[in-house]
Residue, then its C-alpha position, 0 to 999 in steps of 0.5 A: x951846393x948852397x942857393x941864396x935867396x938874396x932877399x927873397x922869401x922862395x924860389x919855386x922847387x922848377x925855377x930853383x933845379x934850373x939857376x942851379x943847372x940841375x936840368x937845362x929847361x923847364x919841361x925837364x924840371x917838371x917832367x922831373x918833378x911829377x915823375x917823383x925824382x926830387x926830395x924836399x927836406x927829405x920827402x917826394x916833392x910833385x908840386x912844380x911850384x912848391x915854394x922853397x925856403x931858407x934852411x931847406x934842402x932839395x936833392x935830385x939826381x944825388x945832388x943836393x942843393x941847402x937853400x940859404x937866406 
């Protein structure tokens, strides 16, 4: 799965697992997130708000998401 930034510099780590409909509200994506269950780039990610930039990539659940420009 591919996001676009569509001119923005990030998307917070949170927001990004929702628009993609990886979780269904927020408290999900953060219990998700703290819990250890999503990679950024590889590596555990606990920030909620962890900004991600073009050319990363978040996997969770085994899905993985490529953040273009």
């Amino acid at each position: 799965m591919t996001f676009n930034l569509e001119g923005s510099e990030f998307i917070e780590l949170k927001n990004l697992l929702k628009v993609m409909s990886l979780v269904e509200t927020g408290g999900e994506a953060k219990a998700a997130i703290e819990n250890g269950e999503v990679k950024v780039d590889g590596e555990v990610e606990t920030r909620k708000g962890r900004k991600v930039r073009a050319g990363q990539t978040v996997v969770y659940q085994k899905t993985s998401v490529t953040v273009q420009e």
